[in-house]
N, C-alpha and C positions, 0 to 999 in steps of 0.2 A: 328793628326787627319786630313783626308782631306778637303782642303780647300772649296771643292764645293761638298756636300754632296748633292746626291738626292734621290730619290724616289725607295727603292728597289725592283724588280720586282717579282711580288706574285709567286713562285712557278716555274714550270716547266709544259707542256703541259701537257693532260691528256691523264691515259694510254689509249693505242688504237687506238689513235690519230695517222694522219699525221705529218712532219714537217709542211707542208704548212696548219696547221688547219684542215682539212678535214678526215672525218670518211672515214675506210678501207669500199670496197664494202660489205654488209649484204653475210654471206656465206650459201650454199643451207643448210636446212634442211634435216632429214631422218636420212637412217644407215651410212651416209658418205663417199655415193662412187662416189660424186660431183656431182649426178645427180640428179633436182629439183625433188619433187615429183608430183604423174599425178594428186593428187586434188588440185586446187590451188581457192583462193575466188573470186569472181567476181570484175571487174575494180572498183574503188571508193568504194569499202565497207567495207575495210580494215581501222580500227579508228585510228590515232596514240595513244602512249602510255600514253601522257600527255593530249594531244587536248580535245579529247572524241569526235573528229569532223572527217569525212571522208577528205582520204587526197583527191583533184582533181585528176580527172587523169593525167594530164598533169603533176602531179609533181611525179607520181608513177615508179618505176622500171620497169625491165620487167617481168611481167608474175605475180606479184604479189602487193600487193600495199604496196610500200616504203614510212619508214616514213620522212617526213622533217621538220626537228627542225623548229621552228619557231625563229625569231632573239628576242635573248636579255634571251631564256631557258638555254643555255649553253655558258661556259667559252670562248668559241672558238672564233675566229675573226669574226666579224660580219658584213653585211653591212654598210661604211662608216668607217671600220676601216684602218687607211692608211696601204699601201702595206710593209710589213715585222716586224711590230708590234708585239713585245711579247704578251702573253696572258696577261691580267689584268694590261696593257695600264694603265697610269693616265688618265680617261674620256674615256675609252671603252663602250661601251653600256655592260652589263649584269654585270658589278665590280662594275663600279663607282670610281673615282678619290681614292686617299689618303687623311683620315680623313684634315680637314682645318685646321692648326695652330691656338691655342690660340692668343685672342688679345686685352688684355684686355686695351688697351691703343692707343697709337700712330702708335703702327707698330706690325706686325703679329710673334711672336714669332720663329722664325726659323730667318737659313739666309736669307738676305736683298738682294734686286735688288737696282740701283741706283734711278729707278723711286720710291719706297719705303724710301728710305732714305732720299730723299727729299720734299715726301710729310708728311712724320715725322716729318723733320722739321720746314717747315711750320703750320702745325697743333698744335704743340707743340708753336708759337710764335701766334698761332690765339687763339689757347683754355690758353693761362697765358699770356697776354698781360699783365697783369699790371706788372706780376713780372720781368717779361723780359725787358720789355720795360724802367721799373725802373732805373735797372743794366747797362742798354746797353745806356742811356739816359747821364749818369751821365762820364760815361767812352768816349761817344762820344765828349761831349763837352768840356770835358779835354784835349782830342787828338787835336781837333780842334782850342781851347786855343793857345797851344803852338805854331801848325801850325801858327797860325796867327803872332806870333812873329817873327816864324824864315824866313817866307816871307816877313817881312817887312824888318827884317835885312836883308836880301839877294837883296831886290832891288833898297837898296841905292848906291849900286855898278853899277848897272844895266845903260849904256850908254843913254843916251832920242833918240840921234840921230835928233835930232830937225831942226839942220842945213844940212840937207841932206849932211854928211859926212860920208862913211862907217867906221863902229869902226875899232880899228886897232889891229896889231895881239895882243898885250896882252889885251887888253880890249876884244878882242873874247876867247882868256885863262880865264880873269875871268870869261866873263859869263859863259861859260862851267863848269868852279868851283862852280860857285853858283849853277846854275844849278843840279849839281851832288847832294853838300848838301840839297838843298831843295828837289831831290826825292829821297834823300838817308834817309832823316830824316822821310820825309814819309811814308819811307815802315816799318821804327823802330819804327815808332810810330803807324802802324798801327798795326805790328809783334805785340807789347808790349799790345794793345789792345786789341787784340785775343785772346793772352793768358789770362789773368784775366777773358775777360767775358767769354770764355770755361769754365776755372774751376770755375766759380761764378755759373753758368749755369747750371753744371752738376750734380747737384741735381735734378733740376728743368722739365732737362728731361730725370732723371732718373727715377722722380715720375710720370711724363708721360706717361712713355714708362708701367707701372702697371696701367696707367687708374688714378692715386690719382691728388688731386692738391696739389697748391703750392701760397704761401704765402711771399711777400719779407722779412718778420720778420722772418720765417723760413729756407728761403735761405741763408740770412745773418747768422744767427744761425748756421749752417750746416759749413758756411764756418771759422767762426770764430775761433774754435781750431787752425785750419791748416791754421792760418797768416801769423807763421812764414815759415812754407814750403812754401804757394806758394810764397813768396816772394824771397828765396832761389832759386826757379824752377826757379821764373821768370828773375829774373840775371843770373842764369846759362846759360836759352836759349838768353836773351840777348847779352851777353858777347859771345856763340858760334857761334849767327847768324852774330855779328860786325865781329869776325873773320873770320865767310867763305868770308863775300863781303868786305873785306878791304883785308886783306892780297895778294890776285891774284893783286889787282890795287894798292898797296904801291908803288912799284918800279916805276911805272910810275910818280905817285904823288912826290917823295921824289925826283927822278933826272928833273922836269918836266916836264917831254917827254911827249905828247899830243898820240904819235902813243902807247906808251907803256901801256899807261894806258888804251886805248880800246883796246889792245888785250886782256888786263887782268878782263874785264867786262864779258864776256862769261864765264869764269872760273869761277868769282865770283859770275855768276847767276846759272850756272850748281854747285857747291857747298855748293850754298844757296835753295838751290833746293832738296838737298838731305837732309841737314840736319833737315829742315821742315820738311817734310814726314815723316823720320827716328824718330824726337820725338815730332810728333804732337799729338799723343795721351796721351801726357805726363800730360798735367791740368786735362783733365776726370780720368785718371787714379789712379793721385793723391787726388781728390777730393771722389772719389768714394771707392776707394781700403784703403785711408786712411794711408796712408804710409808716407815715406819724397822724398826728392826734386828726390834725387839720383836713388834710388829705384823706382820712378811714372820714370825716362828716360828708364833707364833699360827694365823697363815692355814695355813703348813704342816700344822701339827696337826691341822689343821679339813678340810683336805681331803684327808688320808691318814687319819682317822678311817672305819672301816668298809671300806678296803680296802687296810688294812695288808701282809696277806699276799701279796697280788699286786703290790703297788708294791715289798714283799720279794725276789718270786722275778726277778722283770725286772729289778733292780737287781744281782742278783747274778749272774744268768746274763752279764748284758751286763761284769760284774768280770771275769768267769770269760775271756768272748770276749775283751775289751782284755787280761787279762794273758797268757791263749797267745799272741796277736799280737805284744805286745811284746816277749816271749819269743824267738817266733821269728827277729822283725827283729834283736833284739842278741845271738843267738848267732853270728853271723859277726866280729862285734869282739870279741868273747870270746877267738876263735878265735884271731884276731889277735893279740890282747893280750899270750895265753899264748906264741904264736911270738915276738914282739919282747922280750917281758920277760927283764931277765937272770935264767940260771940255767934258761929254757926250761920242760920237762915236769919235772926237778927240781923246780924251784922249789914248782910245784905238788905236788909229793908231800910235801917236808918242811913243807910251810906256808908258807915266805916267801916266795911268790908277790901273798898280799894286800896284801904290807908295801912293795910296788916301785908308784912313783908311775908307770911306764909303763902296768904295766897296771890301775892305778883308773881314769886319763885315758882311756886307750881303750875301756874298759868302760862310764866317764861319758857319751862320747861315746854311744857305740851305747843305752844308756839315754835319752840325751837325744832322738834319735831316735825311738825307738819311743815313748816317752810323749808326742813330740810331735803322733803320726798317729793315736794309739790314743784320747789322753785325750779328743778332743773330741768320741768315739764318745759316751762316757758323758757326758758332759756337754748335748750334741744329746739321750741319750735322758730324761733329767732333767726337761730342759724342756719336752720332748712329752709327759711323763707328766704334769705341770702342765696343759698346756694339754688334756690327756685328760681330767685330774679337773673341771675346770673345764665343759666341755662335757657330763659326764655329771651334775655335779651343778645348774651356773648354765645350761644353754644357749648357753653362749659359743662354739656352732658358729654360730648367727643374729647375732651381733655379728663376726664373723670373716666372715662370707657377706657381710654388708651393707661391709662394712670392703674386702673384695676386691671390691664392685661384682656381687655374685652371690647378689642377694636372692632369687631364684626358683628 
């Protein structure tokens, strides 16, 4: 089926008609020997056929009085229609668009624009806050838990530099190492986040997307059969995603070559990059199709095939939007952190600012926060882009129509 279906255009001109719109000149009257006849009616008194009004003169032929449609009587292109326009245009004056898509929820039942899709999922996190924010609540502060661990072991290694001495080469080797794990652990544990609250979710704006609500005793419910799958999914994409971004940088890490192992970072993000895309629709799929681990990748694969790049760029833009956001919301505990932390704007200058459990906790804090209002942004658009593909490729806008009771 084609990926971007539109609007099929009504018909073909009418006969008699121009290409360019426009009626053939009126032909003389009589026995046919092309020559007007000698009684003809006087300027202006001739009615048109529809009007019941005399036309002006100024709008009459010669010699006789011509009728002129008036705009919006006929099919034809009309004033204000843009220049080479088929007949029955979407918004032509005398058509009128194509009937409006059912909508009986979050987003209009046909295919999705990206501005669509995101404001789905926003509305979708404004109209079930509680259940959302539940799920996404509980999941953040887990993520951020750990965070908080593996920053504090990472910056016991971390030089102070106190004595104005610059670190030396393997103490710049380690902080590079630490460095790595701690943003390498963050993005798996943010990876690992995503996934759960997608498929936790994807009831939630399934029943959305029909207009129903949703209840966290019912989301849980929904999710509960399928424990053991996604827990299967979720070590599956786990275990795939360690091996696109470790395998390009092992060779560097195991001989430790500094040079080798950032060449092998671009490859491990162009790799981790595909394999995202490739099975991000794998939670919604699963949660909703009801299937197992293997079968919800599969399906992913199957319907991110041929519109890889756009399922690419809406995923990433919508990264881009939740990480400023979240940004934003936890620069004010940042802020904070740095005033209650001992040692104050010191602190932060010589480094031992990371190493003070005040300010990880109130930084945790404000992290938990923001991942908790932002995550479900992307996770909402996940599962709209699922049920986008779906629609463009299965028709599961007429199963969704009939499902909300808005077969027509």
């Amino acid at each position: 089926m084609n990926d971007s279906p539109g609007w099929a255009t009504p018909g073909s001109p009418s006969d008699g008609q121009g290409s360019d719109g426009t009626r053939p000149p009126a032909q003389p009257s009589g026995s046919g020997d092309g020559k007007w006849s000698a009684t003809q009616p006087p300027p202006g008194q001739w009615a048109g056929p529809e009007s019941g009004q005399a036309v002006p003169p100024q709008q009459q032929g010669p010699g006789w009085g011509s009728y002129a449609p008036q705009p919006g009587q006929y099919p034809g292109p009309q004033p204000g229609t843009p220049h080479g326009a088929p007949y029955g245009y979407p918004g032509a004056p005398g058509w009128g668009g194509p009937p409006p898509a059912a909508k009986p929820g979050v987003i209009p039942l046909r295919p999705l624009g990206l501005g669509e899709i995101l404001d789905g999922a926003v509305s979708t996190l404004r109209g079930h806050w509680r259940s959302v924010l539940s799920v996404s609540l509980v999941i953040a502060a887990l993520s951020q838990l750990a965070m908080l661990f593996v920053e504090r072991w990472t910056m016991d290694t971390v030089p102070l530099g106190t004595d104005g001495t610059p670190p030396t080469a393997s103490q710049t080797v380690d902080l590079m190492g630490d460095s790595l794990i701690v943003y390498g652990f963050q993005y798996y544990i943010e990876f690992l986040g995503l996934i759960l609250l997608t498929a936790l979710l994807a009831p939630v704006v399934s029943r959305a997307v029909l207009g129903k609500g949703s209840t966290l005793a019912g989301t849980l419910k929904a999710a509960r059969p399928l424990t053991g799958q996604l827990l299967a999914l979720t070590g599956l994409l786990l275990l795939g995603a360690l091996a696109a971004g470790l395998l390009p940088t092992l060779p560097g890490i195991l001989t430790g070559s500094i040079a080798l192992t950032l060449l092998g970072i671009p490859v491990a993000g162009v790799l981790l990059s595909w394999f995202w895309v490739t099975f991000v629709l794998a939670p919604p799929a699963l949660m909703l199709e009801r299937g197992t681990a293997l079968g919800a990748m599969k399906r992913s694969a199957k319907l991110v095939k041929g519109s890889w790049w756009r399922i690419f760029g809406i995923s990433l833009l919508t990264g881009l939007i939740r990480g400023i956001t979240a940004m934003i919301i936890a620069m004010p505990f940042a802020a904070i952190a740095v005033v209650v932390a001992p040692g104050g704007l010191d602190s932060l200058l010589d480094g031992s600012l990371a190493r003070s459990w005040s300010f990880l906790i109130i930084s945790a804090i404000g992290g938990v926060v923001g991942t908790t209002v932002t995550l479900p942004m992307q996770s909402g658009v996940t599962t709209l882009l699922y049920v986008d593909q779906r629609i463009r490729r299965e028709a599961l806008d007429l199963e969704l129509a009939r499902a909300a009771g808005q077969e027509g």
